[in-house]
C-alpha positions as CSV (number, residue, x, y, z in Angstrom):
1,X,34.0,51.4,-23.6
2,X,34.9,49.3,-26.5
3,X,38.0,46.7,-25.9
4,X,40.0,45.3,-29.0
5,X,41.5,41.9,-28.9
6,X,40.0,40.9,-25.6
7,X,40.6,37.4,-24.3
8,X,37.3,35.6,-23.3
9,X,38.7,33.7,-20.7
10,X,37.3,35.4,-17.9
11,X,33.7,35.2,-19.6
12,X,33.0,31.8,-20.1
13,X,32.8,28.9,-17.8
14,X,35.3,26.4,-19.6
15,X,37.8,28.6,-19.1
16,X,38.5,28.8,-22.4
17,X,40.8,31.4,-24.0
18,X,40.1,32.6,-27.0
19,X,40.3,36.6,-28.7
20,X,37.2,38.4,-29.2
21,X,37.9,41.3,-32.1
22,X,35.6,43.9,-30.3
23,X,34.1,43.7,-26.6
24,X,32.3,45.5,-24.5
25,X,29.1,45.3,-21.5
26,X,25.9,46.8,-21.3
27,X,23.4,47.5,-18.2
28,X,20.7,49.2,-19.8
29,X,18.5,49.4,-22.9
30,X,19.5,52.5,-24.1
31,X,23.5,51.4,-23.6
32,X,22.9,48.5,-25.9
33,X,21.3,50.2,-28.2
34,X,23.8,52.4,-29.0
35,X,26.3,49.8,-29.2
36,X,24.5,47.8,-32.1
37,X,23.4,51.5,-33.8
38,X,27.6,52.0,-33.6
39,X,28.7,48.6,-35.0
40,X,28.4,48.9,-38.5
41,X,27.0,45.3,-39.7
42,X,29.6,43.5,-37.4
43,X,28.9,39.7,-36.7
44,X,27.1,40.0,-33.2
45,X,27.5,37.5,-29.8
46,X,25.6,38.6,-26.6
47,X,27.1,37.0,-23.5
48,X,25.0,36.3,-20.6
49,X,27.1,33.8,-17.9
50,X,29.2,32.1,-20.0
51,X,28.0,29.2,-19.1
52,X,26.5,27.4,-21.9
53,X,28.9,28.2,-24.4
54,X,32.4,26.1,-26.3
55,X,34.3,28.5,-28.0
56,X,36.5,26.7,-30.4
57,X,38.3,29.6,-32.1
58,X,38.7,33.6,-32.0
59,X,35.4,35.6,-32.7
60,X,35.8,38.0,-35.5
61,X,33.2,40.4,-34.7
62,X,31.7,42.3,-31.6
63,X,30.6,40.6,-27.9
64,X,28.7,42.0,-26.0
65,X,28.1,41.2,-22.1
66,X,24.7,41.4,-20.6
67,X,24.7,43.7,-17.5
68,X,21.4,44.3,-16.8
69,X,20.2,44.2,-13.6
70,X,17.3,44.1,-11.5
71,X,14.3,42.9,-9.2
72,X,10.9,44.1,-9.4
73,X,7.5,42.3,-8.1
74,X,5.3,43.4,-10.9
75,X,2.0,42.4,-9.0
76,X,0.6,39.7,-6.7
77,X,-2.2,38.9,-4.9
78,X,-3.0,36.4,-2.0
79,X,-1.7,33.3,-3.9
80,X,1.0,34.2,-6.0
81,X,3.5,36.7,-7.0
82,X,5.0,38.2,-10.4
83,X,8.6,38.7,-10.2
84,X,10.9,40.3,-13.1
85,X,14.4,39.8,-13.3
86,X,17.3,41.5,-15.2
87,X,18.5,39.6,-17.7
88,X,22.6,40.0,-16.5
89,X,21.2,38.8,-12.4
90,X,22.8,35.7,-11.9
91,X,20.2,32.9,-11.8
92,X,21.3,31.4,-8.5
93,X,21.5,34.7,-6.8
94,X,17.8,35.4,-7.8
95,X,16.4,32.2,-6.9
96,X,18.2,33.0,-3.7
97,X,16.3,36.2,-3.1
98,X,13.1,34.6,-4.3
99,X,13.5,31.9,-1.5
100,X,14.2,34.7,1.1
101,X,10.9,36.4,0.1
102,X,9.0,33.0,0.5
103,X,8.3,33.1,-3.3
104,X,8.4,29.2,-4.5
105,X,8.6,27.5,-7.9
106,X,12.2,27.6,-8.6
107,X,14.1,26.4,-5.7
108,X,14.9,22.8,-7.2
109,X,16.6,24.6,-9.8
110,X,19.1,25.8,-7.3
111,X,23.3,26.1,-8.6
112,X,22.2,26.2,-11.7
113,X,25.0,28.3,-13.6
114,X,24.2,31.1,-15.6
115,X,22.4,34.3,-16.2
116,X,18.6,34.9,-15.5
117,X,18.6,36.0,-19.4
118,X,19.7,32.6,-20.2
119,X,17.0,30.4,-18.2
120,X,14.2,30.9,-21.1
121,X,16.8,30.9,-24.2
122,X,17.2,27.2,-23.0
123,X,14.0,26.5,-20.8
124,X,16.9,25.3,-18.0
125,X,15.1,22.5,-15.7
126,X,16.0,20.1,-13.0
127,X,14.3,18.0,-10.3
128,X,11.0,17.7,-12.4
129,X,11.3,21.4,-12.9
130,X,11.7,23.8,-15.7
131,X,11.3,27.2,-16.6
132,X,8.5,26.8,-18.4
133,X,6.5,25.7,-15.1
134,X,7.1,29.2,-13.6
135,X,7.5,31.2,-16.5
136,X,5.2,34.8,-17.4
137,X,7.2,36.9,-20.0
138,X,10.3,38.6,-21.3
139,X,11.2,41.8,-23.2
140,X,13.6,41.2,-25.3
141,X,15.2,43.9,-27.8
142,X,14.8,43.2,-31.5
143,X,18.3,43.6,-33.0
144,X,17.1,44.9,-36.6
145,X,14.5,47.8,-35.1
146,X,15.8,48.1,-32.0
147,X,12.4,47.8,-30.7
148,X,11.4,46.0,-26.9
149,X,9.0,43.2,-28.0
150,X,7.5,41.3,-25.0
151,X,7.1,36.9,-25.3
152,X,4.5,35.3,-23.6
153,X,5.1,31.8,-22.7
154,X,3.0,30.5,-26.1
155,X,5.4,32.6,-28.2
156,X,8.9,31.3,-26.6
157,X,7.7,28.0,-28.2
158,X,9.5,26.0,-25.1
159,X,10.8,22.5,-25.5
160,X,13.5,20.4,-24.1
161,X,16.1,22.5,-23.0
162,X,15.2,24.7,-25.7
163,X,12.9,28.1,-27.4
164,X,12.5,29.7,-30.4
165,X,15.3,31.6,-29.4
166,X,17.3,28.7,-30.0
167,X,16.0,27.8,-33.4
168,X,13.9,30.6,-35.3
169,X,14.8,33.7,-33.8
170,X,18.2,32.6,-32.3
171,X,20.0,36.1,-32.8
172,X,17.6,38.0,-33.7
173,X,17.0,39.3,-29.7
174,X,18.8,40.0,-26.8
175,X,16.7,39.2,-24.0
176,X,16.7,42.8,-21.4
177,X,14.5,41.0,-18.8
178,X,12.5,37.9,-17.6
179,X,9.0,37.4,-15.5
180,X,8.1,34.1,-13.4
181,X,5.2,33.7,-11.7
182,X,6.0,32.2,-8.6
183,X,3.5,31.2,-5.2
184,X,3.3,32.5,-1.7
185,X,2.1,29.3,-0.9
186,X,4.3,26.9,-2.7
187,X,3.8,23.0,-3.4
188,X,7.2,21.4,-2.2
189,X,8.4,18.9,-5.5
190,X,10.7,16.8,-3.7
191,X,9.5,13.6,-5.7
192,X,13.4,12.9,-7.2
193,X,15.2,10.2,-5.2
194,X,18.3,12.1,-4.5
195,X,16.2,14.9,-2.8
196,X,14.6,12.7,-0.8
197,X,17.6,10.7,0.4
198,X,19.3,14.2,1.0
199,X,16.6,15.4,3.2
200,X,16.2,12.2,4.8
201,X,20.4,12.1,5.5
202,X,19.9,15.4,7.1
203,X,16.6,14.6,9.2
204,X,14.0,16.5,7.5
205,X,10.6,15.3,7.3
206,X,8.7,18.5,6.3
207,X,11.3,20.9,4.3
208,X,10.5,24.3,3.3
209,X,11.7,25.7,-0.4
210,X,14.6,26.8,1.8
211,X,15.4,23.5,2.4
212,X,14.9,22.2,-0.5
213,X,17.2,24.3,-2.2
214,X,19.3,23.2,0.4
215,X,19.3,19.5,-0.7
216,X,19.7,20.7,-4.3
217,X,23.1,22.8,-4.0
218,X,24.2,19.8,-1.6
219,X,23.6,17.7,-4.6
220,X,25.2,19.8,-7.6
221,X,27.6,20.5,-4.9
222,X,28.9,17.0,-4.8
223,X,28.1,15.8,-8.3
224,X,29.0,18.4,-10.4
225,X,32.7,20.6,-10.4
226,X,32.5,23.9,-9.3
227,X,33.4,26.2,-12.9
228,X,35.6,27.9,-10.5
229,X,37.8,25.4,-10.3
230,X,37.8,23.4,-13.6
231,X,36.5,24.6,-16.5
232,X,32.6,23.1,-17.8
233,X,29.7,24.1,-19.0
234,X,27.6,21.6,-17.1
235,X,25.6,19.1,-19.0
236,X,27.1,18.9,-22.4
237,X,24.2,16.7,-23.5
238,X,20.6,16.4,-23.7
239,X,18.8,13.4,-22.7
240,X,18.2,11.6,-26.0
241,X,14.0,11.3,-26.6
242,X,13.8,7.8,-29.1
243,X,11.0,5.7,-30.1
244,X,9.8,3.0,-28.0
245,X,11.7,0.3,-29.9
246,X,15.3,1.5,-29.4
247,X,14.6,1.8,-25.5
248,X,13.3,-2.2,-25.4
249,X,15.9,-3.1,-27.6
250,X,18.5,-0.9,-24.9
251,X,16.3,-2.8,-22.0
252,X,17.0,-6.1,-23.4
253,X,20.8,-5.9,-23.2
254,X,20.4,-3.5,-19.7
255,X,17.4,-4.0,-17.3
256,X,17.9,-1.9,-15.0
257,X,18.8,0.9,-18.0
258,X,17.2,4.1,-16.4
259,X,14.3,5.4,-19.1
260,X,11.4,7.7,-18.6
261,X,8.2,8.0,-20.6
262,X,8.2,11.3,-22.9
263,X,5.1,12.7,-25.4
264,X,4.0,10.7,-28.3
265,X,5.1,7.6,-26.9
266,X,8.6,7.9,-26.7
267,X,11.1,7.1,-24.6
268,X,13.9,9.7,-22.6
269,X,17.0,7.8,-21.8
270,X,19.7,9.1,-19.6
271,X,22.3,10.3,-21.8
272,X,25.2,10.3,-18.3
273,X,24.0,6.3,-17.8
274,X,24.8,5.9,-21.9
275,X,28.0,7.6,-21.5
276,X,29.2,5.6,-18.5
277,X,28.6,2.0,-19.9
278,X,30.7,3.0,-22.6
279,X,33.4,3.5,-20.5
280,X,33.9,7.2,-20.7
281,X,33.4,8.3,-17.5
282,X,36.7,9.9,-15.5
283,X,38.3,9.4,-19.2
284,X,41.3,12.4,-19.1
285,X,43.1,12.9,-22.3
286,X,46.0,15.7,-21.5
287,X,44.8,18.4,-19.4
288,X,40.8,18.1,-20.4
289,X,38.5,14.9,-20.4
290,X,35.0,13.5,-18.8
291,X,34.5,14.5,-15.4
292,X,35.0,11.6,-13.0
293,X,31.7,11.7,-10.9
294,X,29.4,13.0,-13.4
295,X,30.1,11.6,-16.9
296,X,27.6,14.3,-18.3
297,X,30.0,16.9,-18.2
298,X,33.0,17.5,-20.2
299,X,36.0,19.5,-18.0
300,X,39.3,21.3,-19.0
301,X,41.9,21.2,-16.4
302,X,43.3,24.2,-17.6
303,X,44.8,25.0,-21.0
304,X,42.8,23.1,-23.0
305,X,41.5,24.6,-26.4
306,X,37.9,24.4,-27.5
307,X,38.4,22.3,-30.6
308,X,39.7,19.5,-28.1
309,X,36.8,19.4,-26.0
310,X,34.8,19.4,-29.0
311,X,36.7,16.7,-30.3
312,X,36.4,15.1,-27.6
313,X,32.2,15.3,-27.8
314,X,31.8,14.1,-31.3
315,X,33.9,11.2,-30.0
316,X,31.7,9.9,-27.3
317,X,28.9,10.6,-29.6
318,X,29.9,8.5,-32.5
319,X,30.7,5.9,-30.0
320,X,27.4,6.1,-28.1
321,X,25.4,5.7,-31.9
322,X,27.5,2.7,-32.6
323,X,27.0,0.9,-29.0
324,X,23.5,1.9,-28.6
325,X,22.4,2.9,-31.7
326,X,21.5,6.8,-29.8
327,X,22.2,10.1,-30.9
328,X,23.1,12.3,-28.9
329,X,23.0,16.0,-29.0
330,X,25.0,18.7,-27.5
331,X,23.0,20.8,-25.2
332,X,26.3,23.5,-25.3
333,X,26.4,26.3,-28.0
334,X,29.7,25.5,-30.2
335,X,31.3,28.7,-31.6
């Protein structure tokens, strides 16, 4: 069933409220494709989670929420195990029910908000883990033929918290479902400082993925507000990637400035540490503002519109190029 003038609220993590024109969900292939065979040209937004999304004004066309579930193991052998997904399963769910099955690879991306469909679209990591470590395929349904095309991991062109369905074919596909080939006997990556102290705070010594996903949601749990509760999208930035030179020059000033090597010689800073030292961190302006524990992430309190959080971005950005001499980028889709 089609809905007119349905508020979005509900459907997207920042709580925002905004009018969609048209909206409706679909579970199935052959749902969806009679939705976009029966929308005559309209402008087009799939939803997945909601969570990775700013809307700053109504949308003037048709949204459509992913629904699809499901949770096949599409072969395995001794070592390892193929798992597909619906792209509409919640990600933390599935990683849930891959834990349960003993299946590891994705456990330190526990709490990670969002839609299974989602994870490749932005090649979602944490804990020196992403996607792209785990990942198999996807089927995905090709908007203009209606056709089911399946990506192998060469063709989703992954990067930094992004794919080439974030740059050449970004709405072009909806993704329908999503393959990750995971181990029966998994390699426990509990190299990051903060899961180490957790496990070590809780007495630990040998953890399972169980417990490691454990020491993950324990972590997000404390750093980072439940969308619940306020309204955020996570991580509104990326970590910048710069040349060598602008990380010394940042080193210089700030010693102890945290920075990590990256390809072709350059440098990844930590674009929360950049945002702190300049003072934005905790920052409320009326009912929305940086979150006060984790100045990555951008919050609204309630009643806040989308153009003032986005405001509010191109703010710290312009500030953080004219401390630091950084860009930063928004790792949130503004609409």
């Amino acid at each position: 069933m089609i809905k007119e003038n349905q508020d979005l609220q509900p459907f997207n993590t920042f709580g925002i409220s905004v009018k969609a024109d048209l909206f409706s969900s679909f579970d199935s292939v052959e749902t969806l494709d009679r939705l976009i065979k029966n929308s005559n040209g309209l402008p087009l937004l799939i939803l997945g989670g909601g969570s990775n999304v700013l809307f700053t004004r109504d949308y003037h066309g048709l949204v459509l929420k992913n629904e699809i579930k499901g949770f096949d193991i599409i072969s395995e052998n001794n070592d390892s195990v193929i798992v597909r997904a619906g792209a509409g399963e919640i990600w933390h769910e599935f990683v849930l029910k891959c834990i349960d099955k003993g299946f590891g690879g994705i456990e330190n991306l526990s709490l990670i908000p969002g839609s299974v469909g989602a994870s490749p679209m932005q090649n979602i990591g944490a804990y020196g883990v992403e996607i792209k470590d785990v990942f198999h395929s996807l089927s995905a349904y090709h908007l203009a033929t209606g056709e089911i095309h399946t990506f192998d991991k060469s063709q989703c062109e992954f990067g930094y918290r992004e794919s080439v369905f974030k740059r050449k074919l970004q709405g072009k596909y909806v993704i329908i479902d999503v393959s990750f080939e995971l181990s029966k006997n998994p390699k426990i990556n509990s190299s990051y400082g903060a899961i180490e102290n957790e496990l070590k705070a809780i007495g630990i010594s040998s953890p399972s993925i169980k417990d490691i996903s454990n020491a993950v949601t324990a972590i997000r749990s404390s750093k980072l507000p439940d969308p619940k509760k306020i309204g955020n999208a996570g991580s509104f930035f990326k970590n910048p990637v710069v040349e060598k030179e602008v990380a010394d020059s940042i080193l210089k000033d700030y010693p102890n400035a945290p920075v990590y090597p990256a390809d072709n010689g350059k440098r990844k800073l930590a674009a929360g540490w950049l945002i702190e030292q300049a003072g934005w961190k905790g920052k409320t302006l009326e009912n929305y503002g940086v979150h006060k524990l984790q100045a990555l992430v951008l919050v609204n309190y309630g009643g806040a519109t989308g153009q003032e959080v986005l405001d509010l971005s191109t703010s710290i950005i312009a500030d953080i190029k004219s401390k630091f001499g950084v860009d930063l980028e928004s790792e949130v889709n503004i609409l």
